[in-house]
C-alpha positions as a Markdown table, in Angstrom:
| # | Residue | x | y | z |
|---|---|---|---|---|
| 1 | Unk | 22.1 | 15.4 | 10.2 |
| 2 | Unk | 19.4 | 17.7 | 10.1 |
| 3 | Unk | 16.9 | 18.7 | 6.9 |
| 4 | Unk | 18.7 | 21.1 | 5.1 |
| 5 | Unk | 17.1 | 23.3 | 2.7 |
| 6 | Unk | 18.5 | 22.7 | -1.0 |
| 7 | Unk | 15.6 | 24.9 | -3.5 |
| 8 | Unk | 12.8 | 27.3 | -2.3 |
| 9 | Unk | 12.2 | 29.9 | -4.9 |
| 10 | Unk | 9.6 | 31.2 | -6.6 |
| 11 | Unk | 10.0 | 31.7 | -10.5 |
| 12 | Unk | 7.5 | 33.8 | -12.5 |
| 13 | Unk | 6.9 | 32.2 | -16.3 |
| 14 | Unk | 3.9 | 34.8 | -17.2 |
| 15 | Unk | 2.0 | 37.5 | -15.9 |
| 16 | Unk | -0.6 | 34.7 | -14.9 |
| 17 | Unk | 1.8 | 31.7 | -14.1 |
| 18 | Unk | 4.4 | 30.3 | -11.6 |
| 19 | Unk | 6.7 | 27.7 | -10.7 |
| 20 | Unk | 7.4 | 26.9 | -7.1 |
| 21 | Unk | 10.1 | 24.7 | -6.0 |
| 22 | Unk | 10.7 | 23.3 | -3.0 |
| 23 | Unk | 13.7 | 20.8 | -2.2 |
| 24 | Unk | 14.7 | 19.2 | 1.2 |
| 25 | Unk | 17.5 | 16.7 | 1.8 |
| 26 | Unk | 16.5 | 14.3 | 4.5 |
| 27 | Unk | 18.2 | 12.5 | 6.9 |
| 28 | Unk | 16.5 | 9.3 | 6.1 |
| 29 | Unk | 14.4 | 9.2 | 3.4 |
| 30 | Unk | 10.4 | 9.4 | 4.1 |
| 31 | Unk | 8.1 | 6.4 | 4.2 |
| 32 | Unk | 7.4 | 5.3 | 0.7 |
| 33 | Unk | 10.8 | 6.8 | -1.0 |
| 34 | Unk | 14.0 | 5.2 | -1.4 |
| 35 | Unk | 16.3 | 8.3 | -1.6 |
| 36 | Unk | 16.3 | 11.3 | 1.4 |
| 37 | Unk | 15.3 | 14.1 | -0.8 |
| 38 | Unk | 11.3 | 15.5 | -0.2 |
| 39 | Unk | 10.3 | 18.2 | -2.4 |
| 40 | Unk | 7.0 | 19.6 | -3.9 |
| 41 | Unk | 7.2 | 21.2 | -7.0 |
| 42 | Unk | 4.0 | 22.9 | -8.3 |
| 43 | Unk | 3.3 | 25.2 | -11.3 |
| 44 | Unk | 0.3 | 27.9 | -10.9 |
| 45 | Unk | -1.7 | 28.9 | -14.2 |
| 46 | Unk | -4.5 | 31.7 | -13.3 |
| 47 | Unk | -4.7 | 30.8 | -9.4 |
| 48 | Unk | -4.7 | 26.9 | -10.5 |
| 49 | Unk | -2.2 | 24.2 | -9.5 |
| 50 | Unk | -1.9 | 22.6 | -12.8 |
| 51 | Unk | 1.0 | 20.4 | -12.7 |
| 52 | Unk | 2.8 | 19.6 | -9.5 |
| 53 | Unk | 5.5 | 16.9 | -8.5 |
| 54 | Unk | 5.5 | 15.7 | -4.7 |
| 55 | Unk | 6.5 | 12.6 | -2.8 |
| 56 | Unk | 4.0 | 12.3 | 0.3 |
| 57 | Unk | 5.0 | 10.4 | 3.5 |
| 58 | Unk | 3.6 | 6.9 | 2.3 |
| 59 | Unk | 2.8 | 7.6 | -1.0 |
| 60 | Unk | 6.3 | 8.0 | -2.9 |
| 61 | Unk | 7.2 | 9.7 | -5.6 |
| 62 | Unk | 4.4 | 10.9 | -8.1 |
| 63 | Unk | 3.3 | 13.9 | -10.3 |
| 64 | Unk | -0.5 | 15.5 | -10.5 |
| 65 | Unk | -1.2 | 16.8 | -14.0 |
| 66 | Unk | -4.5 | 18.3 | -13.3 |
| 67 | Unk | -6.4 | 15.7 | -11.8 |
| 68 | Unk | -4.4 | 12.7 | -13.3 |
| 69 | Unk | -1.7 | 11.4 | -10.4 |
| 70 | Unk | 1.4 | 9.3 | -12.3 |
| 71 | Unk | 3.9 | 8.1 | -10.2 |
| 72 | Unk | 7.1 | 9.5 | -11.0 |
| 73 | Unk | 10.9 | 7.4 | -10.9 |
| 74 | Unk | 12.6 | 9.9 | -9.0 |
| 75 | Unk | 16.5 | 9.9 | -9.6 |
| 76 | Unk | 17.8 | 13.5 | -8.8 |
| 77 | Unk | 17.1 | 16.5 | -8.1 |
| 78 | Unk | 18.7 | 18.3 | -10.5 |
| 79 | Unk | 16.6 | 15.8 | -13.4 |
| 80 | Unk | 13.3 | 16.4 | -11.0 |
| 81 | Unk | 13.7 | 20.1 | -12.0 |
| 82 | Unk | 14.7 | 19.1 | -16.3 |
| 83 | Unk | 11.3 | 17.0 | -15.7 |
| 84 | Unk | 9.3 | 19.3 | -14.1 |
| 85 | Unk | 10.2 | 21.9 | -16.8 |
| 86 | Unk | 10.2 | 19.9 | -19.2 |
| 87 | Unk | 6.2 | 19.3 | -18.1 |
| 88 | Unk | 6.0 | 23.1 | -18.0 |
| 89 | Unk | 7.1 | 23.8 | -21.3 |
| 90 | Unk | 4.5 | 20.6 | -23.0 |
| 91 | Unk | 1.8 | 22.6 | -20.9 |
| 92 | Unk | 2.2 | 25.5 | -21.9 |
| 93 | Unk | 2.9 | 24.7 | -25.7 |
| 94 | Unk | -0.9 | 22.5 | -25.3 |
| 95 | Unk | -2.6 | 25.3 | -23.9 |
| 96 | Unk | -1.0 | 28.5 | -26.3 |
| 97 | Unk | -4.7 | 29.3 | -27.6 |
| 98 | Unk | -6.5 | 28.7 | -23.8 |
C-alpha cells in the first residue's frame, strides 16, 4: 500500500483566519507513532500559525499552541479534527477583544 491522501483543504473561519488540514494514511506508521495516520493540522490568525497539531517522524503525536508544544493522544482522525476545532473555537472565544 501506498500513502493515500484522506484531508487537504483549506477552510476560511474569518477574513483574517484559516484552518488547514492535512491527513495521510501510511503504510506503516512513522517513527514515534503507533497508528499509520501523519497529518499536520494548523490554524492561521493574521499571517500567524497559532495553533497547529502534527506528529513529526520521531517526535509523535503533539499540538503547538503558540509557543507551548503538548503532546497529544492521538486516536482518530475524525476526533483529531473535533480536537483541533474544538481548540479553534477556545482560541477564538480567548481572543474575541484581540
Amino acid at each position: 500500500m501506498k500513502a493515500r491522501l484522506l484531508v487537504r483543504q483549506r477552510i476560511e473561519v474569518h477574513a483574517f483566519a484559516f484552518a488547514e488540514l492535512v491527513i495521510w494514511q501510511l503504510p506503516v506508521p512513522l517513527k514515534g507513532s503507533v497508528h499509520r495516520f501523519k497529518y499536520r493540522l494548523a490554524y492561521v490568525v493574521d499571517g500567524v500559525c497559532v495553533l497547529r497539531y502534527d506528529n513529526e517522524a520521531g517526535k509523535g503525536d503533539h499540538r503547538h499552541l503558540g509557543q507551548i508544544e503538548t503532546d497529544y493522544a492521538f486516536s482518530s482522525p475524525r476526533q483529531l479534527m473535533a480536537d483541533f476545532f474544538g481548540d479553534i473555537q477556545r482560541y477564538n472565544h480567548e481572543h474575541a477583544d484581540d
